[in-house]
N, C-alpha and C positions, 0 to 999 in steps of 0.2 A: 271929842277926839276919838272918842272909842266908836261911835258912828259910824265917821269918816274909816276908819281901820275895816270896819264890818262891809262899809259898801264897797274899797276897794280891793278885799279879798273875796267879795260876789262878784266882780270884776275879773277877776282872774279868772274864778273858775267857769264863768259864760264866756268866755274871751280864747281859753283852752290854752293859756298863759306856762302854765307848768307844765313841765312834760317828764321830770323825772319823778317816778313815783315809788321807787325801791329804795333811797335813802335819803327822803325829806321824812318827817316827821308822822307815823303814822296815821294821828288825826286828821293832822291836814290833809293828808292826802286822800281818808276819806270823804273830806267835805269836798274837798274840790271835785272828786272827783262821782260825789252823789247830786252836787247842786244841780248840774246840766242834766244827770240824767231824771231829776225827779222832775225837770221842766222840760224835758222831753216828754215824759208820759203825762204831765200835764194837759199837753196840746193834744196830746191821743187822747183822750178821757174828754174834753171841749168839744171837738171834733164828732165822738160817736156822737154825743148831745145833741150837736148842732145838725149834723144831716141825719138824727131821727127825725127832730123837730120841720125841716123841713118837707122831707119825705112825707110826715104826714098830713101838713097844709094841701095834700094834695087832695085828698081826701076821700080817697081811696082803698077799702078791707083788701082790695084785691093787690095793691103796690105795696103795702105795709106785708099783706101774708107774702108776695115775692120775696121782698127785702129776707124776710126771716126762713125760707128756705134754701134761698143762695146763699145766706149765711151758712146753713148748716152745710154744704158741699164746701164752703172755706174754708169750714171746720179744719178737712183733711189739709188742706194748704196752709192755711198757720201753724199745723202741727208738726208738718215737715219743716218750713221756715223756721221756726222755733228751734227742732233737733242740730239742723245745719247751723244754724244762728248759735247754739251751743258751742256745736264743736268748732268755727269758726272760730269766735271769743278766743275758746280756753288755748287753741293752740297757737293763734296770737299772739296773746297774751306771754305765753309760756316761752315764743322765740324770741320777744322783744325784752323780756325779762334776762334771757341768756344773750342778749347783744349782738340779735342777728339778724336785722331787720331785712337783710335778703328775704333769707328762707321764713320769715316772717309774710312777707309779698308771692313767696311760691303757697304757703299756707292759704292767703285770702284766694289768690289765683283758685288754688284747687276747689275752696267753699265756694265760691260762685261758680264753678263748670258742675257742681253738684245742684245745684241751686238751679240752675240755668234749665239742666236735663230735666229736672222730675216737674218743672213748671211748662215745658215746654208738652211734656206727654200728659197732663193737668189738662191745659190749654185747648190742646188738639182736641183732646175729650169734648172740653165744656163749648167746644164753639161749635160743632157736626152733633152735639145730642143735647142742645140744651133745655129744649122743647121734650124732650123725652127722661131729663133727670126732672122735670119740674113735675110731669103727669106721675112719674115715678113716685114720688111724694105725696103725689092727693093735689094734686092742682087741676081744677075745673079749665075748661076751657076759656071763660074769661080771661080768668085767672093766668093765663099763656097768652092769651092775645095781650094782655097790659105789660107781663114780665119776661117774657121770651129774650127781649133784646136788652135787657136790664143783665140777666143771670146770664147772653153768652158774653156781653163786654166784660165783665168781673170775671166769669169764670177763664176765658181766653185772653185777656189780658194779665193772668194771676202772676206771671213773672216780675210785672212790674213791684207789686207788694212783696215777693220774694225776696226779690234785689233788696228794697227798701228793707228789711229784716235783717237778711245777709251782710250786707256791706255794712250798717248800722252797727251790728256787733262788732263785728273788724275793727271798724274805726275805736269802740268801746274796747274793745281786748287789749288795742295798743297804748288807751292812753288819752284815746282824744274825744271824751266823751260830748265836747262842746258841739263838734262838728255832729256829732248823730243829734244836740238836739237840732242844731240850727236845720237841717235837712227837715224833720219832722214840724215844725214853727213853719217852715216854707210850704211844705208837700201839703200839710193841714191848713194852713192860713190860704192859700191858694184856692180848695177844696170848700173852706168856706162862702170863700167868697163866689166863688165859680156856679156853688148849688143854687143858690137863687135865681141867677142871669138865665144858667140853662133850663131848666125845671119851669120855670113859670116864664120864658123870654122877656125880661130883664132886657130895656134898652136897645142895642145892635143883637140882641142874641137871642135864636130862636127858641119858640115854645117846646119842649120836648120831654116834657115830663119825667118820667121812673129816667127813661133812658137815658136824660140829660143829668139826673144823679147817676149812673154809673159812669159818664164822662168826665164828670167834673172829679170824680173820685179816679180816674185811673188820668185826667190829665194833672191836677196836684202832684198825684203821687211821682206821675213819669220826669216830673220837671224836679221832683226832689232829689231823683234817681241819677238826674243827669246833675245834679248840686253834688250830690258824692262821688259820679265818677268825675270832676272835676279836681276834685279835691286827692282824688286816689290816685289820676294819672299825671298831676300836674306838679310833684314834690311840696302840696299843702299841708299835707300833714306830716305825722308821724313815720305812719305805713304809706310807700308809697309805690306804686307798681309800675314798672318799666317793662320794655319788649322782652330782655332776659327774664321774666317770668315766665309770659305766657305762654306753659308748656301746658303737659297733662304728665303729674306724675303719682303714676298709681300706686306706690305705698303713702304717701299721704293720702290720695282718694280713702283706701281700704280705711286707714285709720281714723278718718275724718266720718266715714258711714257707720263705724261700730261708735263710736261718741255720739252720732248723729239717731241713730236708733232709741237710744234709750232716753235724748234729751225730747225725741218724738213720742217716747211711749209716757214719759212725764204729765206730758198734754193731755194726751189722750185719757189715761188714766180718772184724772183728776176732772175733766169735761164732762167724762160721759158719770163719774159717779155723779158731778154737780144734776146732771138731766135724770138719774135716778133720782135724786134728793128731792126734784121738781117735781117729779111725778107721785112721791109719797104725800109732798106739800100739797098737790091738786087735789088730791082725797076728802079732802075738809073743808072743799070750798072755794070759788076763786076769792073771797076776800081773806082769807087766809094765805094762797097764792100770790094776791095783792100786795098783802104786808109783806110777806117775807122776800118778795122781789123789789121792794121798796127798801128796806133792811140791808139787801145784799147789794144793792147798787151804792147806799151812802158808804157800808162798810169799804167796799174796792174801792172807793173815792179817797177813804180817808188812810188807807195803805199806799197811797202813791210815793210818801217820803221813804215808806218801811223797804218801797222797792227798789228804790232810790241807792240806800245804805247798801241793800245786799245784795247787788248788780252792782256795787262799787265793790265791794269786799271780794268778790268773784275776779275780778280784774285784779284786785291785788294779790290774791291767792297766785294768779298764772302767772303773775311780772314775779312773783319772788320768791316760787318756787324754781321759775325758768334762771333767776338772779342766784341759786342754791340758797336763799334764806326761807325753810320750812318754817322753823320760828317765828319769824317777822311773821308769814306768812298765816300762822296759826294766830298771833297775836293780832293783827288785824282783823281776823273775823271775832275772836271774840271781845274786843272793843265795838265794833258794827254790834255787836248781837246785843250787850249791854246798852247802848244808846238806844237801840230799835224797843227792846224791853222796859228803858224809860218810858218813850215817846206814849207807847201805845197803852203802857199800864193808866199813865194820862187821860188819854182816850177814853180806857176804860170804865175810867171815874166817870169823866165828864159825860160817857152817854147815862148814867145812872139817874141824871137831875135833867139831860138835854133831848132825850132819845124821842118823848113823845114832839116838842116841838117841830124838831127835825122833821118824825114822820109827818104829821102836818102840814108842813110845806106840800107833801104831795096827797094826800089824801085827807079829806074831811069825814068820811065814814067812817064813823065807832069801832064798827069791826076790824074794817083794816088795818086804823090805828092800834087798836088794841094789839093784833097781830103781830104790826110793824113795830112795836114798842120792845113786847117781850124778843122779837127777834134777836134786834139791836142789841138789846141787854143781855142777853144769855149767849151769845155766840159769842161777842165782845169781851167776856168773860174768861175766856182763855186765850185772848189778845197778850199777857206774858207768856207764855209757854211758845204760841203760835210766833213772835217775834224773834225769837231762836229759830225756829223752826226757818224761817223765811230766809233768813241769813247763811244758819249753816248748809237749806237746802240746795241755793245759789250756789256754794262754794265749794261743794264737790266738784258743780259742773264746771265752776271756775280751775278745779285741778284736773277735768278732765275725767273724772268719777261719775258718769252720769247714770251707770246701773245702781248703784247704793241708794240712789234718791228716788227712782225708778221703783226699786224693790220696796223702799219706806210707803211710797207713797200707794203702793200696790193692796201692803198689810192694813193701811193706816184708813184709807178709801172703800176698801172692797172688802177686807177681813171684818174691821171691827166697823166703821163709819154708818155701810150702806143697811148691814143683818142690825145692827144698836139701833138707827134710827125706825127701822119698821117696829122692831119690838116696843120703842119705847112709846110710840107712836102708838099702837095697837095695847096694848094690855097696862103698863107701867104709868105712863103719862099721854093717859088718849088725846090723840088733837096732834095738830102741827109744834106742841112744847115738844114734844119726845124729840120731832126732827132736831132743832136747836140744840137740846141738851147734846146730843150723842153726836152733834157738829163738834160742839168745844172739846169733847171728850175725846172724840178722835182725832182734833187738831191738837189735846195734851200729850198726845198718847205718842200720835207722829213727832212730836219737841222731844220729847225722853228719849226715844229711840234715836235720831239723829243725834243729840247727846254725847249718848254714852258710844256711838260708833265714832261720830267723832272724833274722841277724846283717845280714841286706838291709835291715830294718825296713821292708817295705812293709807286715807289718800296722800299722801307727802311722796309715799313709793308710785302713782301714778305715773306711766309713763306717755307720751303724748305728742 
């Protein structure tokens, strides 16, 4: 019986079944409202795997090094998508909480006319120089004749991905977490199956290599695109946008670009210290490299549920602060932060006895493993502290606070993370242990600090 109860409230919450989530029960509402999104980034996390995996059946140094510098020119476009994708959320969130799903729909309206612009002057960019950001980077001639039409579709299609962020959050801020996963499960499952057909001509569909991965990735995702605005123009959800929206109004723009800056400079931050961190790790070795990129990819695997909780707790932050319950509001994140500090203290244990089989699966070499092992276990290690941290970080930006997380993550990455691991690295603990150690210590360091700011509740006074 208890089963049956378990699979038809996993029902509910992939179904998008409940829709009030300020005065149902605060547990509940974070599961419901964490299930879909942790099987949303499920399907993103399958997804990167799958069209690596393909991509490199091609067999090609020269499609794999494209892939990875069109990545890094993304870099800038998730980072922006992410900020909007912020302030979208929290101020969704924040008007469906006060009972105003109008001006909730003038909210998404304005995120996507923001969203729209900076992809659109992205776009213009990456289609008229695409051939000249790629030489820009160190790419050989080869190298541009295989990637050239790979890096301009991604880069001039980048609206599409934008939308797909944008609107995703919207949907999330209000409530309807189901629908951003279903849209991603579509745009990804699509994409999977697409990469094969085009890339190696599959059946009716032509050979087209690199190029046919970057179609098959912006046709998934366009068709996801059009699954949300179906959902957004049609009264399927929650939020739902009519003609009376489509305006342009600029004190929601202004307000939505200062939220949007600092949920950008979050990204950034925290990316370019991770490619410092990279570059201190390459010093000792690529199988040192090896390992700790083996480490870091299981570790982000296995925070999928952590990010789940605290992209839920953010959305209830903005419903009930917007609802005038700070309280609940407060009290929800620290139930999310307490559950996430179970799960992963868990975790913790379990890489202690599991870490080296783990790495194994991907590596057989002594060194790497050895690498990958210690990684695992010593970063993992501040997997409690870091479980707060993830929750309460969300949940600024869920009130609309996104310089506090900004500023933490500023002190936390670049004050003590990036100067601790050289040192520790160099004189303390020579070798890639120093990087690890002064990982955890700066992910405890950044838990305390959010904390005890926290615990001030002046995001509660957020206005948004």
């Amino acid at each position: 019986m208890k089963l049956k109860k378990w699979i038809k409230f996993f029902l509910v919450a992939v179904k998008g079944e409940e829709k009030d989530f300020v005065s149902i029960g605060i547990n509940r509402a974070l599961v419901l409202l964490a299930i879909p999104m942790i099987l949303e980034m499920a399907m993103e996390s399958l997804f990167a795997v799958v069209d690596a995996f393909f991509v490199a059946q091609i067999g090609s140094d020269e499609a794999l090094a494209a892939i990875g510098l069109t990545e890094s020119f993304m870099f800038i476009v998730v980072s922006i998508a992410l900020g909007v994708s912020m302030a979208g959320s929290a101020m969704v969130a924040r008007r469906i909480g006060e009972q105003r799903p109008d001006e909730a729909a003038d909210a998404a309206v304005q995120a996507l006319i923001i969203a729209i612009f900076f992809s659109l002057l992205m776009g213009i960019a990456g289609y008229l120089y695409a051939d000249d950001l790629l030489r820009l980077m160190g790419g050989d001639d080869k190298l541009l004749a295989e990637g050239t039409n790979y890096t301009r579709i991604i880069l001039s299609l980048n609206i599409i991905l934008m939308l797909l962020f944008a609107i995703n959050a919207i949907f999330r801020g209000a409530g309807d977490a189901s629908i951003a996963m279903r849209t991603l499960w579509i745009a990804n499952g699509l994409n999977i199956v697409l990469d094969p057909c085009l890339i190696f001509g599959l059946g009716p569909f032509p050979e087209l290599g690199l190029t046919g991965a970057a179609i098959a990735t912006c046709t998934g995702r366009g068709i996801g695109v059009l699954y949300q605005l179906y959902h957004l123009f049609n009264d399927k959800s929650i939020i739902t946008i009519g003609k009376k929206n489509l305006k342009i109004i600029w004190d929601t723009i202004i307000k939505l670009l200062r939220v949007s800056a600092g949920g950008a400079g979050q990204h950034l931050l925290a990316s370019a210290s991770f490619i410092f961190l990279i570059r201190i790790v390459a010093q000792f070795g690529s199988e040192a490299l090896a390992g700790y990129t083996i480490a870091w990819r299981v570790i982000m695997f296995t925070l999928l549920p952590s990010w789940g909780l605290a992209m839920a707790a953010a959305t209830l932050v903005g419903q009930n602060l917007g609802a005038g319950q700070p309280d609940r509001a407060e009290a929800s994140v620290w139930r999310a932060a307490i559950a996430n500090m179970l799960f992963l203290a868990m975790l913790s244990v379990a890489f202690l006895f599991t870490a080296e089989p783990i790495v194994r699966i991907f590596s057989d070499s002594p060194n790497v493993v050895n690498n990958g092992v210690l990684a695992l276990r010593i970063i993992t290690a501040g997997y409690i502290f870091y479980a707060y941290e993830m929750v309460i970080g969300q949940s600024f930006n869920g009130a609309g606070d996104t310089v506090t997380p900004t500023v933490l993550n500023f002190i936390a990455f670049w004050i003590i993370q990036i100067p601790l691991a050289y040192y520790l690295s160099q004189y303390f603990e020579p070798g890639a242990k120093g990087v690890y150690i002064a990982i955890a210590i700066a992910s405890s360091i950044l838990a305390v600090m959010a904390i005890v700011i926290f615990r001030r509740g002046e995001w509660k006074e957020t206005i948004i």
